[in-house]
N, C-alpha and C positions, 0 to 999 in steps of 0.2 A: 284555592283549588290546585288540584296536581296539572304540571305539565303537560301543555299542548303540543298538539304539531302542525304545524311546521313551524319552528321559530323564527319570529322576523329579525332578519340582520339590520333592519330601520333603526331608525328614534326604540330609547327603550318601550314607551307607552302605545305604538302600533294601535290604532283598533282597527278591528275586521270589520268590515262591513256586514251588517247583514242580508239574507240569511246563511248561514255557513253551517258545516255539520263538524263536531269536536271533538279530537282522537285526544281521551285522557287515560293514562296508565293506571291501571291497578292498583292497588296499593294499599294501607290502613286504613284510609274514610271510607264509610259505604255507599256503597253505587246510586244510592236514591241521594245524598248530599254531593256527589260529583254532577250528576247530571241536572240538580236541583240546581245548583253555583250554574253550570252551562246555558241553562234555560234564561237563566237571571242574567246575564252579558251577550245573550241575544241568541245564541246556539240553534238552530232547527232542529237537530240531531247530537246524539252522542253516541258515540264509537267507545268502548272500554277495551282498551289495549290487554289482554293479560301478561304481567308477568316472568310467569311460569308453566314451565315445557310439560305438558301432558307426558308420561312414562309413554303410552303405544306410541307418538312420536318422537322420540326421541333420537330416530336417525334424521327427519327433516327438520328438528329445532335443534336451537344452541343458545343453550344458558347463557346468562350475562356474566353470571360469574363461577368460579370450575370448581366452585365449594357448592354450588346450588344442587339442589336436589329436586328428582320432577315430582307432580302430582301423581298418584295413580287415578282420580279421580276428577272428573267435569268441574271444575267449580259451578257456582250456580248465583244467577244475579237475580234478587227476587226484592220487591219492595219491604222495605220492616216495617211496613208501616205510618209509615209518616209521609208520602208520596202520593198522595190526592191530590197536592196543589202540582203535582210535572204534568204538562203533556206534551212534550216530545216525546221521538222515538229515542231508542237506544237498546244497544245488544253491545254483548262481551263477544271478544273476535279471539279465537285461540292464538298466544303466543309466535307460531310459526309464521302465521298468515300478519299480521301485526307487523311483524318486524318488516317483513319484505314494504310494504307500502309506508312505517316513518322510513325506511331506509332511502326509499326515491322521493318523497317529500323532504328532508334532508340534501338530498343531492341535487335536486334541482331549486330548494328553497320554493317551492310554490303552495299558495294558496287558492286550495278549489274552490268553486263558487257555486251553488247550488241555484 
């Protein structure tokens, strides 16, 4: 699975207690095997981090990297199919809104508890 947040600065093998909700980034796997993997280590929820900076925001986001280039369009998280056996929730959070909250989960290193 891709990176969660907040990383624990413990022992490497940390487990979370459950139930917990699981901010994972974007990225090559599809959204139904991320959340699927979260569901399976015990996740209530998943948070999909995007990314990349929507074009009409692009005065309140800031690329990762200064070669990125933004979307002009929504991405869209949709099952392919193969996601009968998830029932958690889970939504994609646009890039801007993402960054600001791993930013204070990072800074404070805390783990929310649902």
């Amino acid at each position: 699975m891709t990176e969660g947040y907040p990383r624990s600065k413990k022992k490497e093998n940390t487990v979370w207690k459950a139930p917990y909700i699981l901010m994972v980034d974007r990225g090559d796997s599809p959204s139904v095997q991320k959340v699927r993997n979260a569901q399976k280590v015990g996740a209530a929820g998943v948070i999909i981090a995007d990314a990349t900076c929507l074009c009409r925001y692009r005065d309140t986001c800031t690329p990762d990297d200064v070669n990125e280039t933004c979307e002009d369009i929504e991405p869209i998280m949709a099952d392919d199919g193969s996601g009968a056996d998830i029932t958690v929730p889970s939504f994609l959070m646009f890039k801007q809104d993402a960054d600001v909250i791993k930013k204070e989960l990072r800074e404070k290193n805390q783990l929310v508890q649902i």
